[in-house]
C-alpha positions as CSV (number, residue, x, y, z in Angstrom):
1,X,178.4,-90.7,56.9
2,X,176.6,-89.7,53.6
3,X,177.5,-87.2,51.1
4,X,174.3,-86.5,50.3
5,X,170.9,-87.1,51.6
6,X,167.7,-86.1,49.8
7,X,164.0,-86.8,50.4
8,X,162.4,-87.0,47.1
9,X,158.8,-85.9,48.8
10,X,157.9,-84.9,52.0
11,X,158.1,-87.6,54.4
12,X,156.8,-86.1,57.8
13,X,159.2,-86.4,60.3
14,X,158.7,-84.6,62.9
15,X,161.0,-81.4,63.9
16,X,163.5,-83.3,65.7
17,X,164.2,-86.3,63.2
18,X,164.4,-84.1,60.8
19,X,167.2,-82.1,62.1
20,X,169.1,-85.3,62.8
21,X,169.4,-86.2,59.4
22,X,171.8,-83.2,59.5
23,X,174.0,-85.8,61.2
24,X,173.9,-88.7,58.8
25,X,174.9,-86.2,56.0
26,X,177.3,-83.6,54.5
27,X,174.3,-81.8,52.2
28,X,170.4,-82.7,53.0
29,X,167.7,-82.1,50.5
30,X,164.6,-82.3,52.2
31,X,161.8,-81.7,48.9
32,X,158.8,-80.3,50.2
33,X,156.3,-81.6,47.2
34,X,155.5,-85.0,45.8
35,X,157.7,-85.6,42.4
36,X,155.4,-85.4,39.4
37,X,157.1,-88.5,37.7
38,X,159.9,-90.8,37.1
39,X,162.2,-87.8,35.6
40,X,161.3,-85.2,38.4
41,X,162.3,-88.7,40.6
42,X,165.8,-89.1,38.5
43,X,166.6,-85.3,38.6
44,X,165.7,-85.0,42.6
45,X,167.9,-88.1,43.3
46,X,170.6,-86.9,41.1
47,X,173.9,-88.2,42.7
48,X,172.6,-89.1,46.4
49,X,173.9,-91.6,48.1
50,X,171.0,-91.7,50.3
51,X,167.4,-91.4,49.5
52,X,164.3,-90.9,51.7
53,X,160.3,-91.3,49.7
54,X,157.3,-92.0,51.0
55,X,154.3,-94.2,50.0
56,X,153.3,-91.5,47.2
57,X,156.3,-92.2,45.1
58,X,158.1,-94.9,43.5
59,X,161.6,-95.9,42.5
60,X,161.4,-97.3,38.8
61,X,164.9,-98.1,38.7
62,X,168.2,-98.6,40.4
63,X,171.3,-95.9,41.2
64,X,175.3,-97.3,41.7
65,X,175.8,-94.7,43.7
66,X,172.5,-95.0,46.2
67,X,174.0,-96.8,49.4
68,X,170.7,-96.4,51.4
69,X,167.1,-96.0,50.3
70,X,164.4,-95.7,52.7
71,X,160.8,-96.1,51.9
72,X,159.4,-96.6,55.4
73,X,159.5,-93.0,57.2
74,X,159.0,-95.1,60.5
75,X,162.5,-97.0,59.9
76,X,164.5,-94.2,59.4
77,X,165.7,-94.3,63.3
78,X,166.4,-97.5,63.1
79,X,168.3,-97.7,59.7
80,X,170.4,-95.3,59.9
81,X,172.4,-95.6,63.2
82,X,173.1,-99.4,61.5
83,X,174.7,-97.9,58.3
84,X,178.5,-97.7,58.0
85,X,179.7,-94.4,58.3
């Protein structure tokens, strides 16, 4: 399981997905706007050790404590099940 979970835009699951994050993670941060750069990024990923973004964003650089990032929404089914809880 991860600590903490946070989608650093919106990334349009629908209803149900989203709601099963809740199960992958102790604290979800679901962000409903697109960050407006590689600070707002930094400050929404803060100490997350999972991280959801869309196609609007991008990750400039890396974070130790980051176990799982996830770029495609479409993958997120399929990812996280695999990850070692």
């Amino acid at each position: 399981m991860f600590h903490k979970l946070v989608a650093i835009e919106p990334v349009s699951l629908v209803p149900s997905a989203e709601k099963e994050l809740y199960s992958f993670a102790e604290e979800v941060i679901l962000f409903p706007d697109v960050p407006a750069g590689d600070e707002e990024v930094a400050a929404r990923i803060g100490d997350a050790d999972a991280v959801l973004l869309s196609y609007t964003s991008r990750i400039t650089r890396l974070w130790r404590n980051v176990r799982m990032l996830n770029i495609s929404v479409c993958a997120v089914r399929s990812i996280l099940p695999k990850v070692p809880m």
